[in-house]
C-alpha positions as a Markdown table, in Angstrom:
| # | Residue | x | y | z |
|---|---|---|---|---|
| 1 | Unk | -23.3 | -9.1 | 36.3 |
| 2 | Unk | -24.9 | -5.7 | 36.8 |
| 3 | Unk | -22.1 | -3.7 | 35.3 |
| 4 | Unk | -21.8 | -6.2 | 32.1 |
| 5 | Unk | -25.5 | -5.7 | 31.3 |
| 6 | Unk | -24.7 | -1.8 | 31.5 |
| 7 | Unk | -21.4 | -2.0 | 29.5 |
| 8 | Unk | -23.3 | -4.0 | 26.7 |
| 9 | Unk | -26.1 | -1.1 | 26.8 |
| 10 | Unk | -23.2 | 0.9 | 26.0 |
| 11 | Unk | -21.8 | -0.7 | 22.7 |
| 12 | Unk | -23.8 | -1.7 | 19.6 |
| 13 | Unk | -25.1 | -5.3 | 19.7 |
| 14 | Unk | -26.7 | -7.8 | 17.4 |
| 15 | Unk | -27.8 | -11.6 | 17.6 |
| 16 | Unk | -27.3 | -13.8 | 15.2 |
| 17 | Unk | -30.5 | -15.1 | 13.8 |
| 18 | Unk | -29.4 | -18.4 | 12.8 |
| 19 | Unk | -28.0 | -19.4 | 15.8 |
| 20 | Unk | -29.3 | -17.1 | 18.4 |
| 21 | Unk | -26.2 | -15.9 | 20.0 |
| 22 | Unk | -25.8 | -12.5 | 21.2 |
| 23 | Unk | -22.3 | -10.8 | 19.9 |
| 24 | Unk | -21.2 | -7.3 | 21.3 |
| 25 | Unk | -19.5 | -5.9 | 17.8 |
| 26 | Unk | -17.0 | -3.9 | 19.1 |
| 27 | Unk | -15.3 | -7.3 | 20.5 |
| 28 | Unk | -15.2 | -8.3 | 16.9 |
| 29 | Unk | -13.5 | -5.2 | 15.5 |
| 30 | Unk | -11.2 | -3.0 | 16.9 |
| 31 | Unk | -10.9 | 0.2 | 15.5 |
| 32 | Unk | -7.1 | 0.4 | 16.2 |
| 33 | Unk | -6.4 | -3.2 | 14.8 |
| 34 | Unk | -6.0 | -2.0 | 11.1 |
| 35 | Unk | -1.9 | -3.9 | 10.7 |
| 36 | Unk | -1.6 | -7.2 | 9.6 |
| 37 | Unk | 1.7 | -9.1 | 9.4 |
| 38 | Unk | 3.1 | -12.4 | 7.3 |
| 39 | Unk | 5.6 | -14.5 | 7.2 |
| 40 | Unk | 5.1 | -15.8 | 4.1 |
| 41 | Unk | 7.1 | -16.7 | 0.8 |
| 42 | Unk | 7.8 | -14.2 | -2.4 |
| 43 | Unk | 5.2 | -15.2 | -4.3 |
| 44 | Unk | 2.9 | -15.3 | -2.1 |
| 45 | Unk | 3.8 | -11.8 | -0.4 |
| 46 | Unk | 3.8 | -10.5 | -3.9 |
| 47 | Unk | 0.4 | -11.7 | -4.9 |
| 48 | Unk | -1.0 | -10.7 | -1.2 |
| 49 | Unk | 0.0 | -7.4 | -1.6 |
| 50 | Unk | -0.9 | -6.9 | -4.7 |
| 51 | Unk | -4.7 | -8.4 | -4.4 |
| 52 | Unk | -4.7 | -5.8 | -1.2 |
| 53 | Unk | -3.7 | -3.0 | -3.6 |
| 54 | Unk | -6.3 | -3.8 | -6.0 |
| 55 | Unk | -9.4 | -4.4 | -3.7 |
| 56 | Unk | -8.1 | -0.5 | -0.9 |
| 57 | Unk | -7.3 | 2.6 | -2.1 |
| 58 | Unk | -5.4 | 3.5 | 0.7 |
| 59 | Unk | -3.5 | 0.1 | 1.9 |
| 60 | Unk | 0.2 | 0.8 | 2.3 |
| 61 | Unk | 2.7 | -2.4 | 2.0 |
| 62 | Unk | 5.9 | -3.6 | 3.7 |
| 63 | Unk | 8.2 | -6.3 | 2.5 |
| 64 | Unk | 11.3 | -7.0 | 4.4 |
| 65 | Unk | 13.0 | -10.2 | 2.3 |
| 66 | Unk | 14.6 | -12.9 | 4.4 |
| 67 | Unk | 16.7 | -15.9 | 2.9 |
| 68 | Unk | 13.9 | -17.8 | 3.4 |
| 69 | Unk | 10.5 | -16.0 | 3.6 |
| 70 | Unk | 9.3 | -12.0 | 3.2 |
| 71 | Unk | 7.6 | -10.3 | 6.2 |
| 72 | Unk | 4.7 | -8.9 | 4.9 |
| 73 | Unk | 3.0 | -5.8 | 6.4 |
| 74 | Unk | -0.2 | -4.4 | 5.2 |
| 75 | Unk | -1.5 | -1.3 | 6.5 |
| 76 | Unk | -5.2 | -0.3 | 6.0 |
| 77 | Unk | -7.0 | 2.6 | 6.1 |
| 78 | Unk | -9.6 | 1.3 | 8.8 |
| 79 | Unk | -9.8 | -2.1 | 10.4 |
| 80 | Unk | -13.2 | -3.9 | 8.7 |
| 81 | Unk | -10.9 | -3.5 | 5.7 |
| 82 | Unk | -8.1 | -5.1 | 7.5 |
| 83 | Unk | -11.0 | -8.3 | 8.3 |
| 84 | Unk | -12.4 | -8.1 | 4.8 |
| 85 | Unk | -8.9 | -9.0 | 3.4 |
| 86 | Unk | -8.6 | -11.9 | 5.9 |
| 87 | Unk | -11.8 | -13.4 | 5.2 |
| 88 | Unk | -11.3 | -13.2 | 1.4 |
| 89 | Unk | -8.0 | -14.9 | 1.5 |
| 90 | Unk | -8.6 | -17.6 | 4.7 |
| 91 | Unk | -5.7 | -15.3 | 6.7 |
């Protein structure tokens, strides 16, 4: 227990005022977790990576086309962008 407290110390921390709960942030985002990858159709893969295009400069996109469904891959400059794309879309 004693070397959790001190690891805790260690990262930056917050709690949640509407429920109380204690959240060490660096669970939340990883700094190296910046690649996201779809299955999804054409349409969608096209509007996806073209929201993500409008909303980060520096986004780079993938598409490898299937019969069926394009593999997606968007690259971000940093991973809170990465999160903020997710959230804004219900990835």
């Amino acid at each position: 227990m004693k070397s959790i407290r001190e690891a805790q110390s260690q990262a930056v921390n917050d709690t949640c005022t509407d429920c109380g709960s204690y959240i060490d942030i660096g669970s939340v985002i990883d700094a190296d977790d910046n690649v996201l990858q779809l299955n999804v159709s054409e349409e969608r893969a096209l509007y996806l990576s073209s929201s993500a295009q409008e909303r980060f400069a520096d986004v780079q996109v993938n598409m490898i086309s299937d019969k069926e469904e394009v593999t997606l891959t968007l690259t971000f400059g940093i991973s809170a962008e990465k999160m903020i794309f997710q959230l804004q879309h219900g990835l």
